[in-house]
C-alpha positions, -999 to +999 in steps of 0.1 A: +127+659+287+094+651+270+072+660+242+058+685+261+086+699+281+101+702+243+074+720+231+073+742+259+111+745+253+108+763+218+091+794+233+127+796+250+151+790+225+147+789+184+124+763+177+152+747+151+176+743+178+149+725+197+142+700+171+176+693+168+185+687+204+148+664+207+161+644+173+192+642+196+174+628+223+155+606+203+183+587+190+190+580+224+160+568+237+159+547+200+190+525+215+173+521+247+140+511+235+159+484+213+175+477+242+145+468+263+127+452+235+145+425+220+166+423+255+201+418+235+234+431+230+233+458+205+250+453+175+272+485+175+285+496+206+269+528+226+286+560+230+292+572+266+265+597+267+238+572+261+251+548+285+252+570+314+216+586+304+205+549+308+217+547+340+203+578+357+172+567+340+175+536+360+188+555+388+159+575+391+132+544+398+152+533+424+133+548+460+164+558+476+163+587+447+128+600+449+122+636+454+110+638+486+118+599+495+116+596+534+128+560+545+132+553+581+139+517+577+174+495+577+176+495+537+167+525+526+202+531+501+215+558+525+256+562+518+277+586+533+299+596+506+284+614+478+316+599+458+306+565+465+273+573+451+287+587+416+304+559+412+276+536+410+255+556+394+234+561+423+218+521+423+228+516+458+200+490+462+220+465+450+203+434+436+179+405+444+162+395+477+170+374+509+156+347+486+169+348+457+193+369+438+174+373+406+146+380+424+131+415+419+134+445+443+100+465+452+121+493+466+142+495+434+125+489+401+156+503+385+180+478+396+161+450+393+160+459+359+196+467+355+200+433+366+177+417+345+190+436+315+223+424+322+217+387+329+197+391+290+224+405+274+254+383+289+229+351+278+227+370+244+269+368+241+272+332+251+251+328+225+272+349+202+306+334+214+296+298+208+273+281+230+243+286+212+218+265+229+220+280+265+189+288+279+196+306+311+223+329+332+231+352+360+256+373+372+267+371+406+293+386+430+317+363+434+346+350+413+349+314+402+360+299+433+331+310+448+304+306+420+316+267+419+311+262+454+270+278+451+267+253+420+280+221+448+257+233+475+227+235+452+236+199+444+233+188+478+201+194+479+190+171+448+217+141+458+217+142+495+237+111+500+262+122+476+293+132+492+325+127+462+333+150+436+351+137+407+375+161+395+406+154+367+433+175+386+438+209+376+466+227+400+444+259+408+436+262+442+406+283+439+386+253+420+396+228+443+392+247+472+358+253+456+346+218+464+359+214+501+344+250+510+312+229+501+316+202+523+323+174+496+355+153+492+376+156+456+384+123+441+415+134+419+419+119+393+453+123+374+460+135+336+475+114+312+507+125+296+499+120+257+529+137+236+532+169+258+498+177+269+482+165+300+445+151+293+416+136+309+418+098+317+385+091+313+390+051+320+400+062+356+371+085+353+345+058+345+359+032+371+360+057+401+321+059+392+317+022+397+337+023+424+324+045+442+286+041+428+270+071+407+246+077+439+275+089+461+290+109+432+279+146+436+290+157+404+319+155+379+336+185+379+356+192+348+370+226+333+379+238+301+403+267+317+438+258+325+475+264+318+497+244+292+508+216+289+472+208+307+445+212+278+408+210+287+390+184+298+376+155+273+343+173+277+322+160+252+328+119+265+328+132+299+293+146+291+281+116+276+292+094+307+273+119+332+243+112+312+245+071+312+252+070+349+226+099+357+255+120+372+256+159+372+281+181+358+295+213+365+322+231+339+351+256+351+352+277+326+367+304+342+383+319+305+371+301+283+342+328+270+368+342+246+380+311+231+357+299+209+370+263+213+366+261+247+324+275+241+325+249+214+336+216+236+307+229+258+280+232+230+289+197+219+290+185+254+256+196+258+244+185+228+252+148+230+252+144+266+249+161+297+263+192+314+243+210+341+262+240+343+290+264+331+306+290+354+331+313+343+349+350+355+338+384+344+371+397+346+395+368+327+366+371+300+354+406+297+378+434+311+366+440+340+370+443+374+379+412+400+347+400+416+322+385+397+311+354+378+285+340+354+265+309+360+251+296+331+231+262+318+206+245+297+182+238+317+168+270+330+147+257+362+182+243+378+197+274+370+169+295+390+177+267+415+214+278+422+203+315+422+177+311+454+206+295+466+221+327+474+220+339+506+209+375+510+214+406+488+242+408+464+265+441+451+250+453+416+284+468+409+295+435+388+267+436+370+269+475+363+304+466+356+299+438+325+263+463+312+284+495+308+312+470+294+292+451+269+272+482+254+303+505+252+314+473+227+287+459+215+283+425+200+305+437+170+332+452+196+332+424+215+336+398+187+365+419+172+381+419+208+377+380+203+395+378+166+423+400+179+427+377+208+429+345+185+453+361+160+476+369+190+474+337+203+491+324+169+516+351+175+524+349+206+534+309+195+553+320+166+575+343+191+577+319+216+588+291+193+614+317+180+625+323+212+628+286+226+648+270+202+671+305+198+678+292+241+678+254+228+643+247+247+612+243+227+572+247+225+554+225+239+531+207+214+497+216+231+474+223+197+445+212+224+449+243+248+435+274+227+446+305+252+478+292+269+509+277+258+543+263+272+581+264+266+604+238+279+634+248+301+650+214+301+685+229+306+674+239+339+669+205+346+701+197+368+684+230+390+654+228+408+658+262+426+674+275+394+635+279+379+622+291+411+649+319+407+641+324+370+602+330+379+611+357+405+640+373+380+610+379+356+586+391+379+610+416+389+615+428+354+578+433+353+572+403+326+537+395+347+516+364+331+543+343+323+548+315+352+574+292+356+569+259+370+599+238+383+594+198+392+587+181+423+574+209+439+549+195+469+517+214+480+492+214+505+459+225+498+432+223+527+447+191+538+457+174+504+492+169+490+504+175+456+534+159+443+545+183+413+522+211+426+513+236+395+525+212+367+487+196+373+507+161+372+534+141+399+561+139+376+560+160+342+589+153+321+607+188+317+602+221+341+586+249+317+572+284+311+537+292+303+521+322+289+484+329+281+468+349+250+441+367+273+411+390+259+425+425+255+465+416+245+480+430+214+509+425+196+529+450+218+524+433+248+537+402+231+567+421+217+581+433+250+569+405+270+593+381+244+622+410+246+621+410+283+620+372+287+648+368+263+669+394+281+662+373+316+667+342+299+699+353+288+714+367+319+698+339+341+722+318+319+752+341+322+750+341+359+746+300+360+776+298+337+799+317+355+787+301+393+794+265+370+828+278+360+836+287+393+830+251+412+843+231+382+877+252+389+872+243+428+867+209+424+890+198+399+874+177+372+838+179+369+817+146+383+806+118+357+768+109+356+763+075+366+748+045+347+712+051+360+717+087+348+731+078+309+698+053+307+674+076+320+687+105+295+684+085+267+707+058+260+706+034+230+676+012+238+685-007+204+720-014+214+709-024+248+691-051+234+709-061+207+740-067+234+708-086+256+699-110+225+737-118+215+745-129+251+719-145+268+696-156+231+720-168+211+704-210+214+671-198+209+679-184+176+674-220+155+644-229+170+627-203+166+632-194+129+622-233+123+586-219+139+582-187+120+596-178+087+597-143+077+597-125+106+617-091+109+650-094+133+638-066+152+602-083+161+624-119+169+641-099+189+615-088+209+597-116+208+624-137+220+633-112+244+598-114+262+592-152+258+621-161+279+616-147+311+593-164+337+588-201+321+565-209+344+532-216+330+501-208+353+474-212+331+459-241+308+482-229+272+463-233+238+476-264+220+485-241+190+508-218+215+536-218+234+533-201+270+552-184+294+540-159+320+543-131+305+541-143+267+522-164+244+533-175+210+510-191+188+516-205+152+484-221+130+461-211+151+426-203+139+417-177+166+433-154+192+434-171+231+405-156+250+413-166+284+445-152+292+460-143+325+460-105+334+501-102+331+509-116+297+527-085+280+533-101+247+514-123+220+525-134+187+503-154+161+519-163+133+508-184+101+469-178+115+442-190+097+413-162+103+411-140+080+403-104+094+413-086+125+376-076+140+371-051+163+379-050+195+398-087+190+425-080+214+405-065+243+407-087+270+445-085+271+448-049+282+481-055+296+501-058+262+528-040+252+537-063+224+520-079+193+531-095+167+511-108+138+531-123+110+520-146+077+488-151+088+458-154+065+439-124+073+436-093+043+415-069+063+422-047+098+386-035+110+380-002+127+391-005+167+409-037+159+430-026+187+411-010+207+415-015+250+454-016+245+463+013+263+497+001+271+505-015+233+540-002+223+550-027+196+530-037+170+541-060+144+520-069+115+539-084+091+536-103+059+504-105+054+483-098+027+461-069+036+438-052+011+420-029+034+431-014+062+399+009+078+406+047+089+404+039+125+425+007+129+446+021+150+428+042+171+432+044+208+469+034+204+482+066+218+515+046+239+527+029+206+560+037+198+566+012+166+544-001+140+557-023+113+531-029+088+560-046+062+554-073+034+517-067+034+515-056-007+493-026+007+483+000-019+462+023-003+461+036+032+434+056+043+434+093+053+440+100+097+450+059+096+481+071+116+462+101+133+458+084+171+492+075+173+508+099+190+538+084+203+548+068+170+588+068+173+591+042+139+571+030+110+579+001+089+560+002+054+588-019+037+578-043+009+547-024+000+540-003-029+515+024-030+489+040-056+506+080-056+475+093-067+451+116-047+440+093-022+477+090-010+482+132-007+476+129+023+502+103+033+529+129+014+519+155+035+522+136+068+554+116+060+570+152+054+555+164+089+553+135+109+584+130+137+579+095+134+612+076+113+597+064+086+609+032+058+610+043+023+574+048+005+578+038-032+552+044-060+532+016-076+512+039-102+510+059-120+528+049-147+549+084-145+558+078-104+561+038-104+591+033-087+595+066-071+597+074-039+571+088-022+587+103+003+610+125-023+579+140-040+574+177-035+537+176-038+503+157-056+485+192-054+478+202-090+467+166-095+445+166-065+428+199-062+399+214-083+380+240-074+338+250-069+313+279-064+294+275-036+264+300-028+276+314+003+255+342+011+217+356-007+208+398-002+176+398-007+170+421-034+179+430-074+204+452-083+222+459-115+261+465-112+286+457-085+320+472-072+343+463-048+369+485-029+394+483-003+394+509+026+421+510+057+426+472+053+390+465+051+364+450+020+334+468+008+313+462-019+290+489-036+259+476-051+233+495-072+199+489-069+176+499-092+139+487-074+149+497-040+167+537-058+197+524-035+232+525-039+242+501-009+276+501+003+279+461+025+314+455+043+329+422+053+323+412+086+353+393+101+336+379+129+301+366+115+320+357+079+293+371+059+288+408+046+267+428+059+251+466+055+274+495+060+259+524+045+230+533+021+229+564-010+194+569-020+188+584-055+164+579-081+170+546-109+208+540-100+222+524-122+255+521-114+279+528-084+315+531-091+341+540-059+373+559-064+402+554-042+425+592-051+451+592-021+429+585+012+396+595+003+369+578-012+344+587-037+313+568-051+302+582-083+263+572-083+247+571-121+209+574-120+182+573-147+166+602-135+175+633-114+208+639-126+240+617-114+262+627-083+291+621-065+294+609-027+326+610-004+330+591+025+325+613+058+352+597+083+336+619+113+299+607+100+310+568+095+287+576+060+289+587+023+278+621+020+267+639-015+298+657-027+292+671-061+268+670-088+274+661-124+259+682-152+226+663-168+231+683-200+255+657-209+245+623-195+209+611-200+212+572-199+241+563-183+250+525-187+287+524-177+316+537-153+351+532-154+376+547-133+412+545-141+447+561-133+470+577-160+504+590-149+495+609-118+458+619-126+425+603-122+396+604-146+368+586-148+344+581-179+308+576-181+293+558-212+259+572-227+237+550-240+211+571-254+211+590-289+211+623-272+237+615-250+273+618-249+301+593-230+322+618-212+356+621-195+358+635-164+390+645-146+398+655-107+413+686-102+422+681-058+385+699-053+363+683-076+362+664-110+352+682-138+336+674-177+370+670-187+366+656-229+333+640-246+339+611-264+317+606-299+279+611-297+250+592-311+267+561-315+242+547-284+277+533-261+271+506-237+305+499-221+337+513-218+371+497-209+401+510-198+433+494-210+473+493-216+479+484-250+519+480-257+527+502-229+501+528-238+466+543-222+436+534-247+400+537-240+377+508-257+340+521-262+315+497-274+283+506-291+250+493-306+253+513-334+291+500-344+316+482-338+334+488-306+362+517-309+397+520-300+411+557-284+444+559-280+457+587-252+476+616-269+504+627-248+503+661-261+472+667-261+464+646-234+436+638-247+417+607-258+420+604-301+399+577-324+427+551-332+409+520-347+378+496-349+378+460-338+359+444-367+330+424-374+314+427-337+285+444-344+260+451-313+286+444-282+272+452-252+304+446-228+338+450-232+366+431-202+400+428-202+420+407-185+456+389-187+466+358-186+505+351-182+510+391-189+494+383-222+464+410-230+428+396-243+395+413-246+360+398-235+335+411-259+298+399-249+265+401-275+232+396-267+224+382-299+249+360-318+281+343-306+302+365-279+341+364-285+376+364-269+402+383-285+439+386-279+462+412-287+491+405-309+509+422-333+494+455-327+456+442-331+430+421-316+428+383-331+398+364-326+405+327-305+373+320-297+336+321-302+314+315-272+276+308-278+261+339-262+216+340-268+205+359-239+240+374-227+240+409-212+277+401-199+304+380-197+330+386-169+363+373-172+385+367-135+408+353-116+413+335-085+441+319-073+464+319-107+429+298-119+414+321-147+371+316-154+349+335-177+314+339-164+287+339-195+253+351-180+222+342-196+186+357-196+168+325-209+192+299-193+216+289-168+247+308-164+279+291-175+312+297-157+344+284-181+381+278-171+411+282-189+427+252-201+464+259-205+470+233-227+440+245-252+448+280-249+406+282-244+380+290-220+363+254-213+326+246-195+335+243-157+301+248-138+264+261-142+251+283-122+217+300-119+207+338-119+178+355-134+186+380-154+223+386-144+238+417-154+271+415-135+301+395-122+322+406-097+354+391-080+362+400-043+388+386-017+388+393+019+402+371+048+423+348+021+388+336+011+375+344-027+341+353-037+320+364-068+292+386-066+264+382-087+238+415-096+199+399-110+180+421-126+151+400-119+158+380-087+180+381-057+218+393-059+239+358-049+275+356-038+291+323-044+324+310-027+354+297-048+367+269-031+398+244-038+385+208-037+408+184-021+402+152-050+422+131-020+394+134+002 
């Protein structure tokens, strides 16, 4: 339907009904035109009806669907089943040419530009989901596997000698299989075990490329999509070595679209180093169905390169698939699909930490993988077909997702063998179960999946027990685990070699201490362990040091030995004369495991002192006397089990010192005393987290703590946290007053707008973290907007200047504020003020009258309406009213410019409001707030000329506590954020001044300045455990600051 066919429409049918049905159509064709103009994901999804009237629109360009069409060649979109056709919408052309599968389609116009349109708005939700820079996509019909293996083959052609792929093992056949479907050979290279995740060895990495030469290298090919304990890839340092040795790199990132870590490891990889492209599957990320990927980069001419390497035609229906998908959702629908996601993810660990140690297993700790995680199921240990059977007992329960992975298993894949097939490693310590939060799950799903695996988990144990019983009963006693076994599960490595030292050390012992004097027995022991074995000296020994193969100890000596052979495990330096422990100093001996460094000279540990000691488990740096220790010391020291840092009068250690050392079994801080001030939170927070045994911590200063122990302090936060207001977000226009209201768990803020005759209603947008517009009342002059929560309906009372005031309610069926009922002008002609407010079981709400002719009035609801309910005094000119509870009873505080403010008390017989009292001496207030502070009542009265004033109500009256200088003051807002209580003072001449409560003062003291032209409100609002106030100008643009906590310890 046209203009035309419209017109000719309404000699048919009432020309009314026309209009409405072409403003119907309109609104369509509106989203469309959007659509195909900015070439993005709408905002707000699209109802069906639109969708599919897009789609026969496109339909109808294709040839196969001309009136009349007569094709008589081989592609002419013939299909035999008239179902077939309805299902795709009739765009049987599919897409692309022989060439090229972005390519467009003479013959069909309207697929090519379904497929256009598709590849835009995909590109547009990368963008949205995290990867910001990307420059180009498509979709095409295959799943990952597939997709991979068309990113190799285009590779082939720009590195023809190149025939290795470098690929950190990832157990999924489809990925490798990937690479040998291309003709290229996988160089594996295996994870490193660090805690309980499996990561990228990037060392191996680096020395297969100059093994093998960068020129023979292919690509690296890396993902960011696996299953715990196997976390993705190091992809920001792998990026950054594919751009020094000119190597390309291709990312799996099969799932990793909804997790916006995963989009963020390949933003950064991108932005500091090189990756040339990004696949991953339509249906893990987008809910649809199996068969179709998205290949995606920064560099838009390779990414055209891959799609020519296409052969033939491709099926549209993936790409009609993710369209339909994406504009039912919408960028917002899509990005709430992405919170939900995240949120279950932390549930699904909460439950599943629950549920391991309830079986006496336990989470793995894999913080690094953001979608999957792992439980242990070391008590199936002792039965490697006992997992096998567990996986198969839970599939035939129907708990699908969940995999369970026994050891040892050995696979062949196109000709390769894995040893400990599916764990992504040979030998991982423990068989497990893993379980992904994918797009789409809810809290259901998690719920039965958890009650179904207990239950299996349960009876899988019942059934071992008894078969256990059973042969322990046949075979008498029950066998004893042999030596190897008690060592391997544990045994007492001390004891082992404290028995070691007593009988084979014991005529070492003298010698020794006559070299070094204050060394710890544990380090003596260690090093006397390692410096006996293998006398034999086969290098040229320092003339400072003692030398065996596998250890050097050196006492007085000035440096560190830099020639040393490649096997010496252990070096001690003792009473050294340098004086700083530079970085990198200990490089060259990558092969120790111990070091001890004791009464030497040095005060200072530089950052990567340590670094290129992969295999360092002992470090020993004692009695020393170290004044600065830097943040990354001890970085790279992920295998070190004990650190003994005693004797070395440390006072400060610096925040994440400890943060690499993953491994950390013992720490050793004896004999130093440290600062518990701020900077030393931190270290409180991680000695009461850490797993690491940790020496006693006691307190130099302050005066209060010296002596204390560090370790037994509940917290330094009130000492170490202060708070700010940070401008978080600027609407662009003025407005006068500000109210917030909660709706069905959501935040929205109503803002009057005087200039723009708006009342604008923003909500909170959980995804973006900013708020945004949800709906708009137009009036004339409003003034104020005031929403009413009675029961589940929602009313905005709008107060205009002109034209009378109304009321809206919010249309559920509309999604929009509708007018609702009108309030009489006869009795409000300058409104200034609404408050709404609860007494017993009915709501009222009052409206204060500024002008002479006016009168404030009460009105009440009635379940249909509210009505003029009492007026309050007239001609007094009233510019605020406050609701309050004074000694358990409703009063009503008006203030006025013609007298002081006035006190109504609520008469229960009457129920009615009835002149009490006067609060003296405060001529000309302009606002009245209340507020409490430890359930104690005080009054906010603000002046525009003259000082404004806090008052507190004791002894059945208001006392004055404090003046505040107040020139220029149309309001000051008292409120409260987390139990912190601030009084904003706005100013027409001069900055705005935000006070705090000072407990000990019992006063509001200067905190911060803020500036605002011409504010005229103050409003608190808290959404997502985050704080905010709003701030109306009557002369510039309406600001939102963020309250934040300050962490002083940072």
């Amino acid at each position: 339907m046209n203009c035309e066919n419209f017109s000719l429409s309404e000699k048919i049918v009432s020309s009314s009904y026309i209009r409405q049905g072409a403003q119907a159509r309109r609104t369509h064709e509106q989203l469309i035109r959007l659509l195909l103009e900015k070439g993005k994901c709408p905002e707000d999804g699209w109802d069906e009806s639109t969708i599919e009237l897009f789609l026969n629109e496109l339909a109808l360009m294709d040839s196969n669907n001309f009136l009349g069409n007569c094709g008589v060649g081989e592609r002419e979109g013939r299909v035999a089943s008239s179902l077939v056709a309805r299902r795709h919408y009739r765009l049987i052309h599919g897409i692309g040419r022989s060439g090229d599968i972005a390519a467009v389609q003479p013959k069909a116009a309207g697929s090519s530009l379904l497929n256009k349109l598709t590849n835009a708005v995909v590109l547009d939700i990368l963008k949205a989901a995290g990867v910001r820079t990307v420059s180009s996509c498509f979709v095409v019909p295959m799943a990952t596997g597939m997709s991979l293996t068309l990113c190799f083959l285009t590779l082939r052609h720009r590195r023809p000698k190149a025939k290795y792929i470098l690929w950190p093992r990832i157990d999924q056949k489809s990925c490798f299989k990937s690479m040998i479907t291309a003709g290229f050979e996988p160089v594996i290279v295996e994870s490193l075990l660090e805690g309980d995740e499996l990561r990228t060895d990037l060392q191996t990495v680096e020395s297969k490329i100059k093994e093998l030469g960068p020129e023979n290298i292919v690509c690296v090919h890396s993902t960011t999509s696996c299953f715990a304990p196997r976390v993705p890839d190091r992809l920001e340092e792998l990026a950054q070595m594919c751009a020094k040795y000119e190597i390309p790199h291709i990312v799996n990132n099969a799932y990793g679209v909804q997790s916006s870590k995963c989009m963020h490891l390949i933003q950064q990889g991108a932005r500091v180093g090189r990756i040339d492209a990004f696949v991953q599957s339509l249906d893990k990320n987008f809910m649809v169905p199996v068969g179709g990927a998205i290949i995606a980069g920064f560099n838009e001419s390779f990414i055209q390169e891959i799609s020519r390497m296409y052969p033939g035609r491709a099926s549209a229906s993936p790409s009609l698939d993710v369209l339909i998908t994406l504009l039912s959702l919408g960028t917002n629908g899509y990005k709430q699909l992405l919170k939900e996601r995240k949120e279950m993810y932390t549930y699904l660990a909460e439950e599943l930490k629950k549920l391991a140690e309830a079986h006496g297993e336990r989470l793995l700790e894999t913080s690094h993988n953001p979608i999957s995680l792992a439980m242990s199921l070391g008590n199936f240990e002792k039965h490697t077909k006992a997992v096998t059977q567990l996986g198969s007992m839970l599939f035939t329960r129907q708990v699908s997702g969940a995999r369970v992975v026994p050891l040892g298993t050995e696979q062949t894949v196109s000709g390769y063998t894995f040893q400990g097939f599916m764990s992504h490693t040979n030998e991982y310590p423990c068989p497990y179960l893993n379980a992904a939060s994918a797009i789409g799950i809810t809290r259901q799903d998690v719920d039965l999946c958890i009650k179904r695996l207990d239950k299996c988990l349960k009876s899988f144990k019942r059934e071992k027990g008894d078969q256990s019983e059973k042969l322990e009963r046949e075979s008498g006693n029950p066998a004893t685990a042999s030596e190897e076994d008690v060592i391997f599960r544990g045994a007492d490595s001390k004891g082992l070699l404290q028995r070691y030292f007593c009988d084979h050390m014991h005529g070492c012992i003298g010698k020794m201490l006559s070299l070094i004097k204050g060394v710890s027995l544990f380090s003596l022991l260690f090093l006397v362990l390692v410096s006996t074995v293998h006398a034999k000296r086969i290098f040229r020994c320092p003339s400072a040091c003692t030398c065996t193969r596998e250890s050097i100890i050196c006492v007085g000596s000035s440096s560190v030995p830099r020639i040393i052979p490649n096997d010496i495990n252990s070096l001690s330096v003792v009473n050294g004369t340098f004086n700083e422990i530079k970085e990198g100093m200990f490089s060259h001996m990558p092969s120790l495991q111990l070091l001890l460094l004791n009464s030497n000279a040095f005060s200072s540990i530089k950052d990567d002192a340590f670094s290129g000691l992969l295999h360092l488990e002992y470090l020993f740096v004692e009695n020393n006397k170290i004044e600065a220790t830097s943040k990354h010391s001890f970085r790279g020291l992920r295998d070190l089990t004990h650190l003994s840092l005693a004797n070395n009068n440390i006072r400060y250690l610096p925040r994440e010192v400890f943060s690499d050392l993953d491994s950390l079994i013992e720490l050793d801080l004896r004999g130093n005393s440290i600062e518990c001030d701020c900077k030393s939170k931190w270290l409180l927070v991680w000695l009461k987290t850490t797993n690491a045994t940790v020496s006693d911590v006691y307190c130099a200063g302050p005066a209060e703590l010296k002596g204390k122990k560090l370790n037994d302090l509940q917290s330094l936060n009130h000492e170490c946290t202060s708070t700010d207001f940070v401008l978080h977000q600027t609407l662009a226009f003025q407005s006068l007053s500000v109210d917030s209201f909660d709706y069905k768990n959501d935040v929205y803020v109503a803002i009057a707008q005087p200039n723009m005759e708006n009342c604008m209603v923003v909500e909170w947008d959980h995804i973006e973290m900013n708020f945004r517009s949800y709906d708009n009342i137009t009036g004339q002059s409003i003034v104020g907007c005031k929403a009413i929560l009675i029961e589940d309906q929602i009313f905005i009372v709008v107060a205009q200047l002109f034209g009378g005031s109304h009321i809206y309610k919010y249309d559920e069926s509309q999604t929009k504020f509708t007018k609702f009922q009108d309030i009489e002008v006869s009795k409000i002609s300058k409104p200034n003020d609404i408050e709404a407010f609860q007494i017993d079981t009915e709501w009222f709400f009052v409206i204060a009258d500024s002008s002479k002719a006016g009168l404030s009035t009460l009105y009440k609801w009635n379940t249909k309406g509210f009505y003029s309910y009492q007026s309050l005094h007239e001609w007094f000119r009233d510019t605020d009213s406050e609701f309050v509870e004074l000694d358990g009873k409703p009063h009503l505080i008006l203030a006025s410019r013609s007298q002081v403010p006035v006190i109504f008390q609520w008469n229960k017989s009457s129920k009615k409001f009835t002149q009490q009292s006067e609060i003296p001496n405060m001529e000309d207030v302009v606002a009245v707030k209340s507020f409490q502070i430890k359930n104690e009542l005080y009054l906010a009265l603000t002046r525009f000329i003259g000082d404004s004033k806090v008052l507190k109500w004791t002894n059945k009256q208001f006392v004055d506590i404090q003046s505040v200088p107040s020139r220029g003051s149309m309001i000051m807002q008292p409120f409260s954020f987390k139990e912190r209580h601030y009084l904003a003072l706005g100013s027409d001449y001069t900055f705005s001044q935000i006070y705090i409560w000072d407990e000990e003062k019992k006063l509001f003291v200067k905190f911060k300045e803020i500036y605002i032209q011409a504010p005229r409100s103050f409003t608190a609002v808290s959404t997502d455990r985050r704080d905010f106030i709003f701030t109306s100008s009557f002369k510039g643009y309406t600001q939102i600051f963020e309250h934040t906590i300050v962490d002083l310890s940072l």
